[in-house]
C-alpha positions as CSV (number, residue, x, y, z in Angstrom):
1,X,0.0,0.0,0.0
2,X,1.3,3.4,-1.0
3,X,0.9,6.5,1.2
4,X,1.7,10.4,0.3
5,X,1.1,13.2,0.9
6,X,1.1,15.9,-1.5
7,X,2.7,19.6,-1.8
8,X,3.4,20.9,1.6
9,X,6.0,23.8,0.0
10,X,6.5,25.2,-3.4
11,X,10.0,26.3,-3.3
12,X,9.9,27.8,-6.9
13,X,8.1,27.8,-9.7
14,X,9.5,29.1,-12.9
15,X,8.5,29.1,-16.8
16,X,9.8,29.3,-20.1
17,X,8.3,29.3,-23.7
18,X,10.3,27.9,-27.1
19,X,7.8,29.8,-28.2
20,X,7.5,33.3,-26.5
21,X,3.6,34.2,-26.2
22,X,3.1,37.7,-24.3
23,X,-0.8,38.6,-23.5
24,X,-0.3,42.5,-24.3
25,X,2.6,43.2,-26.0
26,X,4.5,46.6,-25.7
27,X,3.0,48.0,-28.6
28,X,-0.4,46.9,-27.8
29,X,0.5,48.7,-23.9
30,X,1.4,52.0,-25.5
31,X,-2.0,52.0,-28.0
32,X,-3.7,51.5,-24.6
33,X,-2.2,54.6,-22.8
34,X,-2.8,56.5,-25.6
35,X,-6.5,55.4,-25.5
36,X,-6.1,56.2,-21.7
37,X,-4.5,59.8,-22.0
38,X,-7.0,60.7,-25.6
39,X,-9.6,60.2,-22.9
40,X,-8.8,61.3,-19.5
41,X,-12.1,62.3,-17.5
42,X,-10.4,63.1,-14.1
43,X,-11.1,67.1,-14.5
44,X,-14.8,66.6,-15.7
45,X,-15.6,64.3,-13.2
46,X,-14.1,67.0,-10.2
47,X,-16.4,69.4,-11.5
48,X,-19.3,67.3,-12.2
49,X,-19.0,65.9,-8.4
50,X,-19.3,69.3,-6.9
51,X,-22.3,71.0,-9.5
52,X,-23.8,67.4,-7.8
53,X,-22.9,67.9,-4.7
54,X,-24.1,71.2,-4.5
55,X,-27.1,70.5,-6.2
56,X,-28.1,68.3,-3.5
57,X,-27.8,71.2,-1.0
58,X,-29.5,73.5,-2.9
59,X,-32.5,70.4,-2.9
60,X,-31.9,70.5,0.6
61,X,-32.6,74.3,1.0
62,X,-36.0,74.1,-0.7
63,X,-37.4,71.3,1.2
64,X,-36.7,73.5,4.2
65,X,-37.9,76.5,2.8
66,X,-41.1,74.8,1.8
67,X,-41.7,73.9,5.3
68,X,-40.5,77.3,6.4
69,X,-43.5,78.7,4.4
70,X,-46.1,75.9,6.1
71,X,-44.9,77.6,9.2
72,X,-45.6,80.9,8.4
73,X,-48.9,80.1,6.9
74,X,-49.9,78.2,10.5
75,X,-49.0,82.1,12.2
76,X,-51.0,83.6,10.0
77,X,-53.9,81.1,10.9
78,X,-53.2,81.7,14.4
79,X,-53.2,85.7,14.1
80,X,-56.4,85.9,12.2
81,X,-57.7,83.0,14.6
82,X,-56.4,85.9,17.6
83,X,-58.4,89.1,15.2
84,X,-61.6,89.4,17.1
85,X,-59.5,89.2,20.8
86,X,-56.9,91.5,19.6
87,X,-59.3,94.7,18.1
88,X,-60.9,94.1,21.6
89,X,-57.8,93.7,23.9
90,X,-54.9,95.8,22.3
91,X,-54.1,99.5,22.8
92,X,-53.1,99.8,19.2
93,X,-54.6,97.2,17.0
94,X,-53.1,99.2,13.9
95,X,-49.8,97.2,15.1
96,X,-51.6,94.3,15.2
97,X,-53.1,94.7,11.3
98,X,-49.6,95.4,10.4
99,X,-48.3,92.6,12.0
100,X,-51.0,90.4,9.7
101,X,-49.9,92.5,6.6
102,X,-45.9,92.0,7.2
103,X,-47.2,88.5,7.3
104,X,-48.8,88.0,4.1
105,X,-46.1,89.9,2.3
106,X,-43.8,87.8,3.7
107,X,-45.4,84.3,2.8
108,X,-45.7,86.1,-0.9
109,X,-42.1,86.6,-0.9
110,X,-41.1,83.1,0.3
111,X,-43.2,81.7,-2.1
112,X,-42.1,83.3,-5.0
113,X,-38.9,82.8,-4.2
114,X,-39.7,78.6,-4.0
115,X,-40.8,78.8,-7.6
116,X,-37.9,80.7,-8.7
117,X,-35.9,77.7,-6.5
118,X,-37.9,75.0,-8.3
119,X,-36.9,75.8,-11.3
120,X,-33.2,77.2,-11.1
121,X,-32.7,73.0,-9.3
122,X,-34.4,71.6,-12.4
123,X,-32.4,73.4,-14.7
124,X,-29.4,72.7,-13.3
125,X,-29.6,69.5,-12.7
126,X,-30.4,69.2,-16.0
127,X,-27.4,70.9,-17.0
128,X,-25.6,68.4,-14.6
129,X,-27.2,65.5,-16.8
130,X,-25.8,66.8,-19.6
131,X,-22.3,66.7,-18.3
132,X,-22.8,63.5,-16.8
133,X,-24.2,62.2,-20.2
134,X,-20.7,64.4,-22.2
135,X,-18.9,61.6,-19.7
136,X,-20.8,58.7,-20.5
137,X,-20.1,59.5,-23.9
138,X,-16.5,60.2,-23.6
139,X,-16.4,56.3,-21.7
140,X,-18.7,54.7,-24.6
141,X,-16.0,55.8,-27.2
142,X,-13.0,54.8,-24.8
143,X,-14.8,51.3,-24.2
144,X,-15.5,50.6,-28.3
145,X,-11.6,52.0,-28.7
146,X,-10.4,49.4,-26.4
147,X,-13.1,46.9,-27.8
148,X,-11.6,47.3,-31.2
149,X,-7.8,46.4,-29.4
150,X,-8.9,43.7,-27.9
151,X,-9.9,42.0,-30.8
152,X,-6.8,42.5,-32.4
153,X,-5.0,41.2,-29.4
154,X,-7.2,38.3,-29.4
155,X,-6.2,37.4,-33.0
156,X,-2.8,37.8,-32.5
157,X,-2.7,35.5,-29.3
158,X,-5.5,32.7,-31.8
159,X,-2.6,33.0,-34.6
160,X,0.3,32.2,-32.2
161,X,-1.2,29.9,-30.3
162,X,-2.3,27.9,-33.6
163,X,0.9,27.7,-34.6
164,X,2.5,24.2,-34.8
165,X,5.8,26.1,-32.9
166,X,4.0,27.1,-30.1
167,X,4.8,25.3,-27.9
168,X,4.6,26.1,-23.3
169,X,7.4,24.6,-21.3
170,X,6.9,24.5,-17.9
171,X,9.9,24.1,-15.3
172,X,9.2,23.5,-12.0
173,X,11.1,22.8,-8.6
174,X,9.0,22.0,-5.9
175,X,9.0,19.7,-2.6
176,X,6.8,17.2,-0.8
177,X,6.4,15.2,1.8
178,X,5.9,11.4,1.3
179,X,5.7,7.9,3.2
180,X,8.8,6.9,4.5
181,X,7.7,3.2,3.0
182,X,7.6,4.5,-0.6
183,X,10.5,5.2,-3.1
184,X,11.1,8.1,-4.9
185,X,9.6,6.8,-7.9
186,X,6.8,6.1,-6.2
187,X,6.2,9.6,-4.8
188,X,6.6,10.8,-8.1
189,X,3.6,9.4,-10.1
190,X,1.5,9.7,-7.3
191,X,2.0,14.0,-7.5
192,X,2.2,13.6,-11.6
193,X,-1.6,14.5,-11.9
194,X,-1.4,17.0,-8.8
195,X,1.8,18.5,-10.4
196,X,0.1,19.0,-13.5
197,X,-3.2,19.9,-12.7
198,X,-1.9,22.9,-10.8
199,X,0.2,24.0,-13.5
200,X,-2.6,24.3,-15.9
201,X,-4.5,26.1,-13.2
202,X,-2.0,28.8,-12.7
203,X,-1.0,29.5,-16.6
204,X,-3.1,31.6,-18.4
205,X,-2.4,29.7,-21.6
206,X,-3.0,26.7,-20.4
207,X,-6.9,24.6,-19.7
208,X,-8.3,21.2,-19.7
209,X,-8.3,21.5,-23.4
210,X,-4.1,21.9,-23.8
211,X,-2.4,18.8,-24.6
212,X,0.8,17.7,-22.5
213,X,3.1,17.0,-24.4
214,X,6.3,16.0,-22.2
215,X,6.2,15.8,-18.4
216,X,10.3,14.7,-17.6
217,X,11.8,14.6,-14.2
218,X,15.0,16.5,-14.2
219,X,16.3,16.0,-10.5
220,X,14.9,14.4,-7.5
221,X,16.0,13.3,-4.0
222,X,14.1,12.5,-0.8
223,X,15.9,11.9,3.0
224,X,14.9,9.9,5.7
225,X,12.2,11.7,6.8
226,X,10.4,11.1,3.8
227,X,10.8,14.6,2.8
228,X,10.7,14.9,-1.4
229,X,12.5,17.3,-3.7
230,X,12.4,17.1,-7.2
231,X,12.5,19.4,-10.6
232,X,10.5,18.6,-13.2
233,X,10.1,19.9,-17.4
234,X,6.3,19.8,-19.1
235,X,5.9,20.8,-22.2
236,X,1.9,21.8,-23.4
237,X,0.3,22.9,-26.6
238,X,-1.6,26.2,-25.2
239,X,-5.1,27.0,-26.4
240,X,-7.0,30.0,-25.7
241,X,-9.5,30.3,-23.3
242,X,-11.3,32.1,-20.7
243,X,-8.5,32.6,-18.4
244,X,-6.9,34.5,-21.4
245,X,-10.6,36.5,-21.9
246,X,-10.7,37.1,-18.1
247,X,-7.2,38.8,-17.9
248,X,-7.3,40.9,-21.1
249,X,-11.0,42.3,-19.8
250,X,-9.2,43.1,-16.5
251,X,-5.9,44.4,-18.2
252,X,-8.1,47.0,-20.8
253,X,-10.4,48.2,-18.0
254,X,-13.7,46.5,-19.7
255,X,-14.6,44.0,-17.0
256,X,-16.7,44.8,-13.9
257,X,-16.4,44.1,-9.9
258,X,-18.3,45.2,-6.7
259,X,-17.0,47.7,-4.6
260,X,-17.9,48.6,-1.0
261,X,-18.8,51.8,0.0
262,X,-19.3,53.0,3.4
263,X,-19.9,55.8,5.7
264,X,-20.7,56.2,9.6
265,X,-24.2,57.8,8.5
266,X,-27.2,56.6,6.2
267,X,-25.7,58.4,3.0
268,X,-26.9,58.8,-0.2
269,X,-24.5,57.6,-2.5
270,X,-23.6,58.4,-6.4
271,X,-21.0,56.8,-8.8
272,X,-21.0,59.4,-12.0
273,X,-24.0,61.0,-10.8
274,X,-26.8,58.0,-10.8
275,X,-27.9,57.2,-7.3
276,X,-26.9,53.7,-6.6
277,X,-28.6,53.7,-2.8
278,X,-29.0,54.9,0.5
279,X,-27.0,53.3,3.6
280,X,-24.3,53.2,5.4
281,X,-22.8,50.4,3.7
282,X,-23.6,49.3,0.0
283,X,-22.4,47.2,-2.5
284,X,-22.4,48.8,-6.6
285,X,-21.1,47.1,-9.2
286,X,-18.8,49.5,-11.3
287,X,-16.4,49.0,-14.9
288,X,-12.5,49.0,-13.8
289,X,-11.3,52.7,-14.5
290,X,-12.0,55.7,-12.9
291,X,-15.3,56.8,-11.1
292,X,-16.2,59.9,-9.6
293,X,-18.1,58.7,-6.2
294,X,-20.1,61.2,-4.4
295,X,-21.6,60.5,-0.5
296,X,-24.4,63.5,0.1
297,X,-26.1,63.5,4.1
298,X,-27.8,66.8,4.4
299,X,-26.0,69.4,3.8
300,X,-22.7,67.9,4.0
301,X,-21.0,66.1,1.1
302,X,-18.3,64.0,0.8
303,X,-16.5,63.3,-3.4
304,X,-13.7,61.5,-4.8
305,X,-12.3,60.5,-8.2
306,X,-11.2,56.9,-7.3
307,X,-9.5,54.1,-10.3
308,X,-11.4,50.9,-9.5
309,X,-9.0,48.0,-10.3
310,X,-10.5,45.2,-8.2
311,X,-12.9,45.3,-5.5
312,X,-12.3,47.7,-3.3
313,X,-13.5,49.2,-0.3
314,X,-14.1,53.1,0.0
315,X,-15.1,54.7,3.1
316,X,-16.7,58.6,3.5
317,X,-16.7,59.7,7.6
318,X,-18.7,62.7,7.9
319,X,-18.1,64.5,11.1
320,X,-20.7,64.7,13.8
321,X,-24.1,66.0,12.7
322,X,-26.5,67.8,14.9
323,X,-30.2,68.2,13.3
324,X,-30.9,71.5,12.4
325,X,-34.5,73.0,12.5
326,X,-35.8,73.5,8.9
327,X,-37.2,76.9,9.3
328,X,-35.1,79.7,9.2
329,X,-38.1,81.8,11.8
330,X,-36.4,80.2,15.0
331,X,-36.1,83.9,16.3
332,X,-39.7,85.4,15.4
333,X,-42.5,85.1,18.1
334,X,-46.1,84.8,16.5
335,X,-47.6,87.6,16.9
336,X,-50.9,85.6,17.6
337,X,-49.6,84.8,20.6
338,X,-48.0,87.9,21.3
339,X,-51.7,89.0,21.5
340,X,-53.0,85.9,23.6
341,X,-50.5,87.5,26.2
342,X,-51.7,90.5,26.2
343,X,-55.4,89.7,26.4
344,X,-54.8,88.0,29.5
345,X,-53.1,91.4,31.4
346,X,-56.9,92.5,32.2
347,X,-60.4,91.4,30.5
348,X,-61.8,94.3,32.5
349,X,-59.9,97.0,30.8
350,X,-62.4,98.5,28.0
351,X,-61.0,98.8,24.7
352,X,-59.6,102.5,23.4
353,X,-61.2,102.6,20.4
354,X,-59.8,105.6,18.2
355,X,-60.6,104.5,14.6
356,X,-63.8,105.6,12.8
357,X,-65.3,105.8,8.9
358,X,-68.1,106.8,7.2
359,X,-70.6,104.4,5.6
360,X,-69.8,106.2,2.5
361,X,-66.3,104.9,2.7
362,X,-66.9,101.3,3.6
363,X,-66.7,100.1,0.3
364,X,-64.9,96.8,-0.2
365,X,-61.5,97.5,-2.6
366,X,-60.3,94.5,-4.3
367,X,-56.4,93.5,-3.6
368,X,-53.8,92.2,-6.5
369,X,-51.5,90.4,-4.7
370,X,-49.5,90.2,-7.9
371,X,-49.2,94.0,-8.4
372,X,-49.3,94.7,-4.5
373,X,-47.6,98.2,-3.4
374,X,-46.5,99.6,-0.4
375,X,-49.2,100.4,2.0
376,X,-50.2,104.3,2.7
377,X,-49.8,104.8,6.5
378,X,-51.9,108.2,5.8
379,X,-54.9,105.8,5.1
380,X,-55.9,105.2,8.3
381,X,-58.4,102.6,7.3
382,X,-56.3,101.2,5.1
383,X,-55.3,98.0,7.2
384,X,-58.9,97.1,7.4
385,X,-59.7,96.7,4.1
386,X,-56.2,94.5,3.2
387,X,-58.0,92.5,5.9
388,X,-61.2,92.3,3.9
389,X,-63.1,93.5,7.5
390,X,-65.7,96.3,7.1
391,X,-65.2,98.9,9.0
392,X,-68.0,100.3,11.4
393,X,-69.0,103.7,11.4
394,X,-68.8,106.2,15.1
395,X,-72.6,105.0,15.7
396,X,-71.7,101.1,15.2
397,X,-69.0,101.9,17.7
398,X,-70.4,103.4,20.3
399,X,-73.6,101.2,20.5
400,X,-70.9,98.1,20.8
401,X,-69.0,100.1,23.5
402,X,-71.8,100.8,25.7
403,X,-72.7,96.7,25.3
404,X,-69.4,96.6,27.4
């Protein structure tokens, strides 16, 4: 009975064609750099990362303006809400009115200025598509350049590999241990097929399909122990194959891999402007070359132009973030509530009422808030009809003061 065991330590591993076969040759490695250089994306793809990342803030901004309006629309519901106490309870409900007014123009203002937001972000991100899609381009021709070079390459490596001089030797020194009971010969054909097998694993111009043509053992020796170290020549005919497809893909930048990309917060992440998700970890699958990677949370952004080459990890730490309110009225007290305050100073106190009109001069006026001017402070009544609220003649007044 025969007992082995196989490779414990390759001590070297060496080859050498009598017919040299080179994957890319130095003629076919200069077209590519050419190709490389003729198309270099590095600036565009700095630019195009901040227009993005900026965008994305400028996104950011509206949403919080939008809800900055929804709060100024809820004080304005609260001060007309507070109208009847107010012209009852305050010593100059002109202020109030004003208050109201300033409101209104102020809403107006805010939401003109979200429409005029709304579309300066669709324009330019627009404009950002466009540059994205100049890129995309630019990579489209790169790829069909380097298509077109690989298929040359390929027919080169078909014609020399075809050819009855090609021929792939294989020299190899290696060592193993093996039974003590067995003799060197022995030991020898039982790691033939192991020997073998792993040479056609690790040359790229050799499969399953390539034909040995020589396997010779050059030198070999073993000690007591058992312990086996021999050289060895094979000779193959090569064929082309995947391995050889594989490389070349990897070599000219046209195959894909997954990369990692990660961040300490739930980010929103880009690779040449095309959201690929949201997360603090995710995994895109990318072409080898270069990428411009962008990592947007909130306001902050984080952008790199990184050469993919395998599959790698990438990692964006933003600093610490503390939530921000999303109005920019943190400082401004309602002024309905301004009022609720002061109604509850003294319900006794009997209003000063100082304002009177005709009932010739309560006609309603009609308001464009498109063409609205500056209000005249001479026009005492003026407040009142902004308001739409009729105002009561000296008779109206006096019967509702005596009610008191």
């Amino acid at each position: 009975m025969r007992y082995s065991k196989f490779t414990i330590a390759l001590l070297c591993l060496c080859a050498s064609n009598s017919y040299a076969i080179e994957l890319i040759t130095a003629t076919e490695n200069q077209t590519v750099n050419q190709i490389e250089q003729k198309f270099e994306i590095d600036n565009l793809l700095i630019s195009i990362n901040d227009r993005l990342s900026n965008h994305k803030k400028s996104e950011y901004d509206y949403d919080s303006l939008l809800i900055n309006i929804e709060n100024e629309k809820e004080n304005y519901n609260k001060a007309i809400l507070a109208l009847p106490n107010a012209i009852l309870t305050e010593s100059d409900p002109i202020n109030y009115f004003k208050g109201i007014e300033t409101l209104v123009k102020k809403i107006d203002s805010l939401e003109k200025k979200s429409v005029d937001d709304e579309i300066k972000n669709k324009e330019n991100y627009q404009d950002i598509l466009k540059q994205y899609e100049v890129i995309n381009t630019q990579r489209a021709e790169k790829s069909a350049q380097l298509f077109t070079l690989k298929k040359e390459i390929v027919n080169r490596i078909v014609t020399e590999l075809s050819s009855s001089d090609s021929v792939k030797s294989v020299d190899l020194e290696s060592s193993m241990t093996c039974s003590k009971f067995q003799s060197i010969n022995e030991c020898l054909k039982d790691t033939e097929k192991y020997t073998v097998k792993n040479t056609i694993n690790s040359d790229p111009f050799l499969s399953d399909k390539s034909v040995l043509l020589s396997y010779k053992v050059i030198d070999a020796s073993m000690n007591m122990n058992g312990e086996l170290h021999y050289k060895v020549n094979m000779t193959f005919k090569p064929s082309y194959n995947n391995k050889i497809e594989s490389l070349l893909n990897e070599k000219l930048g046209l195959k894909s891999t997954v990369i990692t990309l990660t961040s300490n917060v739930d980010a929103d992440w880009y690779v040449d402007g095309t959201k690929v998700g949201t997360g603090k970890k995710i995994h895109p699958e990318v072409t080898l070359g270069k990428h411009g990677i962008v990592a947007i949370y909130k306001t902050m952004k984080k952008s790199t132009i990184e050469t993919v080459e395998t599959n790698a990890i990438f990692n964006y730490k933003f600093g610490k973030v503390e939530d921000k309110s999303a109005t920019d009225n943190e400082d401004i007290n309602s002024i309905a509530n301004v009022s609720a305050a002061e109604e509850t100073k003294s319900k006794q106190t009997k209003p000063k009422l100082t304002m009177y009109a005709n009932k010739e001069d309560s006609t309603s006026k009609e308001i464009n808030s498109k063409n609205e001017t500056t209000v005249d402070n001479s026009d005492k009544n003026s407040y009142e009809y902004y308001l739409g609220i009729k105002p009561l003649n000296k008779e109206e007044q006096d019967k509702q003061f005596k009610s008191k």
